[in-house]
Each structure stands twice: as structure tokens, then as C-alpha cells.
C-alpha positions in Angstrom: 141.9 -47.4 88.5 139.1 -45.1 87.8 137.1 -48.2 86.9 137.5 -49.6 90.1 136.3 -46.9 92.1 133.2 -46.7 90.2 132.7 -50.6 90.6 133.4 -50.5 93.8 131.5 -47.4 94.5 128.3 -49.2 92.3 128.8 -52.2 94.3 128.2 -50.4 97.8 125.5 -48.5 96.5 124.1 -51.4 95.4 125.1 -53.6 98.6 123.1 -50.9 100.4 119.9 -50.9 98.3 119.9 -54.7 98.9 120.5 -54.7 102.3 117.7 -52.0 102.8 115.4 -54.3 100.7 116.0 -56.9 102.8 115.0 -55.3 105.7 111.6 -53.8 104.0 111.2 -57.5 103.0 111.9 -58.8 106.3 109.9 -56.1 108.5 106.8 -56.8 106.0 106.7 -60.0 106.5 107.3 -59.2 110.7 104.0 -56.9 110.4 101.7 -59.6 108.5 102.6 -62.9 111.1 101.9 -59.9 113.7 98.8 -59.1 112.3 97.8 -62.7 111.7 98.6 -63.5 115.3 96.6 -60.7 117.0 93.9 -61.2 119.1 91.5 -59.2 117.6 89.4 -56.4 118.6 86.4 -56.7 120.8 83.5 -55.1 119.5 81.7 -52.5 121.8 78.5 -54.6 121.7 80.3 -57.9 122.6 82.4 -56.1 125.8 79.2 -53.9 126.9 77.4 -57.7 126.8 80.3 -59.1 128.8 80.8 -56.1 131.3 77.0 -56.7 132.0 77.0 -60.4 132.5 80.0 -60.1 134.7 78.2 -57.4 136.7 74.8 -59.3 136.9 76.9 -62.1 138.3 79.0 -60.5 141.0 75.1 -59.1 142.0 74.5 -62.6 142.5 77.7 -63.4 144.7 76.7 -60.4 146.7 73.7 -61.7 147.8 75.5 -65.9 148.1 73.1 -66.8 145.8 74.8 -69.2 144.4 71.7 -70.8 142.1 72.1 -67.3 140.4 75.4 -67.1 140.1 75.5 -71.2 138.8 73.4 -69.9 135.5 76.3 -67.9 134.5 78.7 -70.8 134.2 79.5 -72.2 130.7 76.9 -75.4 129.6 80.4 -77.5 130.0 80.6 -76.5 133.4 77.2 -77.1 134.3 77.4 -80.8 132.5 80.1 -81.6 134.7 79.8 -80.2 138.2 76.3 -79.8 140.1 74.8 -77.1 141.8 75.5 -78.4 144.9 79.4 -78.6 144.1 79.2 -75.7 142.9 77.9 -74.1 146.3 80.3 -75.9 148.3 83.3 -74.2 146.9 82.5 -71.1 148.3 82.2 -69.4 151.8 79.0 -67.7 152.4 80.4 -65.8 155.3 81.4 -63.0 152.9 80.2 -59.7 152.5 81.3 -58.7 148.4 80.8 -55.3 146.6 81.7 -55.5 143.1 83.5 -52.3 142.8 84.9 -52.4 139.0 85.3 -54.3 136.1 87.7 -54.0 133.3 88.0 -56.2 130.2 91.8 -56.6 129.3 92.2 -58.8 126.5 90.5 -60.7 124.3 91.6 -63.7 122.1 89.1 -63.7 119.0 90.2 -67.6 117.9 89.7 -68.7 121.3 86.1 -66.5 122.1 87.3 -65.7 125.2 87.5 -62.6 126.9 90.0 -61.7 130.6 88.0 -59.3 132.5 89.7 -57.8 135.7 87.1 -57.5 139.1 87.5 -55.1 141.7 85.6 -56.5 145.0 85.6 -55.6 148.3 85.0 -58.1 151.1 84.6 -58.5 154.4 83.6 -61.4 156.8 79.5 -61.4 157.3 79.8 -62.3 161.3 82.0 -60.3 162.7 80.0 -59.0 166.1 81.8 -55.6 166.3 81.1 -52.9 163.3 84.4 -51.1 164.4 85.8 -54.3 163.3 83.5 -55.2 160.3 84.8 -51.4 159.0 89.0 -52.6 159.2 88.4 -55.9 158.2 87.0 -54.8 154.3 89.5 -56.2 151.7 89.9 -55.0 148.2 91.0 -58.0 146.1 91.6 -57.7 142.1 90.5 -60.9 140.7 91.5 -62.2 137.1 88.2 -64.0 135.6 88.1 -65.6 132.2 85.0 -65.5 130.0 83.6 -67.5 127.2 82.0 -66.5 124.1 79.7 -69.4 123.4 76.4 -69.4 121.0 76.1 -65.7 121.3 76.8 -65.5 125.3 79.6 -65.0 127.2 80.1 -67.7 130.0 82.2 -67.3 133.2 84.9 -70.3 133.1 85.1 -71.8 136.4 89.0 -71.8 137.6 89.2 -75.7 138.6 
């Protein structure tokens, strides 16, 4: 009898170290497919190079100059859709004030960045400025940007 309790009592013990190796094993191997699919980090040069383009850009769209804001779209782009095409997507009856930009993730096997864009807008020929003043609009925008021979290139939504 005495036997039995002290197999038995082995056996748990040892059920218990297994099943607690199991999980280490299993939780290890969780951690490394984690780290191995992580985006990576962006490195304070690459973001402060991106937080400028996106900024020089906007500058651009502030002013509808749209022949300025065509140089920052990737070469793809640019192969594909004209300048003219370009210009005719947008309505240059907007007033925009880039008022923030944040980069929120970054996929390092991809090169490309998601940069949030705080703008305020308003319509340009409104008569009134009592109503230019209530008609400003702040709008968040979601851009994606391209890390591509050592630049970072807005990707045009299609």
C-alpha cells in the first residue's frame, strides 16, 4: 500500500513537472513566432524622415499645388497615372491646415509606414466669413507610406 502512495504520489509530481514543461515549451515557442511576426521598430531617423515628408506634402495640398504634392507619390504611381489625373481627383475649393501627424505602425517586411493626419478644412468660396469660421472641419485621415530606395513615398488610395 505504502508503495502505491509513493507511486502515485511520484506520478503526480511528475505529471505536474511535465505538464509545466509543456507549457514553458509551448509559451516559448508562442514568444519566438511572435517575435518573428512583428513588425519591427521604426528607427527615429526613418519616422522623423517620414513625419517631414508627410508635412512637406500637406504644405503642398495647402496651397492646391498639386505639381508639388504629385513629387511625393511613389515612382509606381507616377508611371501609371499623370499629373493631370492626378489633379483631377481633387477639389481645389478647399482651404486645409495640416494640424498633426502621427505615425502608428510600421510593417518592416513590407517598408511601409501608417501615418495618421489631423487637417482642418473648410470650403475656399464661401462669401460670408461668419460662415467660412462654422464651416471648418477637422477630419483624421489614415495615409499609407512607402519606404522605397531610401525615401518614403505617399501611396495613392485608388
Amino acid at each position: 500500500m505504502l508503495v502505491k502512495i509513493v507511486t502515485f504520489q511520484w506520478n503526480r509530481t511528475n505529471s505536474e513537472t511535465l505538464t509545466l514543461l509543456k507549457s514553458a515549451v509551448l509559451s516559448l515557442i508562442f514568444m519566438i513566432l511572435a517575435a518573428c511576426s512583428t513588425s519591427g521598430e521604426l528607427s527615429e531617423s526613418k519616422e522623423s524622415q517620414l513625419i517631414q515628408r508627410v508635412s512637406n506634402r500637406w504644405e503642398c495640398l495647402e496651397r492646391n499645388d498639386y505639381a508639388c504634392a504629385y513629387k511625393f507619390l511613389s515612382p509606381a504611381y507616377r508611371q501609371v497615372f499623370t499629373l493631370e489625373m492626378y489633379r483631377n481627383r481633387y477639389f481645389s475649393g478647399l482651404e486645409r491646415l495640416l494640424t498633426g501627424v502621427k505615425v502608428v505602425a510600421y510593417d518592416r517586411n513590407a517598408a511601409v509606414a501608417s501615418v495618421l493626419v489631423g487637417v482642418m478644412s473648410r470650403s475656399a468660396t464661401d462669401a460670408s466669413s461668419a460662415s467660412r469660421a462654422i464651416s471648418v472641419t477637422p477630419s483624421t485621415l489614415t495615409e499609407d507610406w512607402i519606404w522605397y530606395r531610401g525615401e518614403w513615398w505617399f501611396h495613392e488610395r485608388s
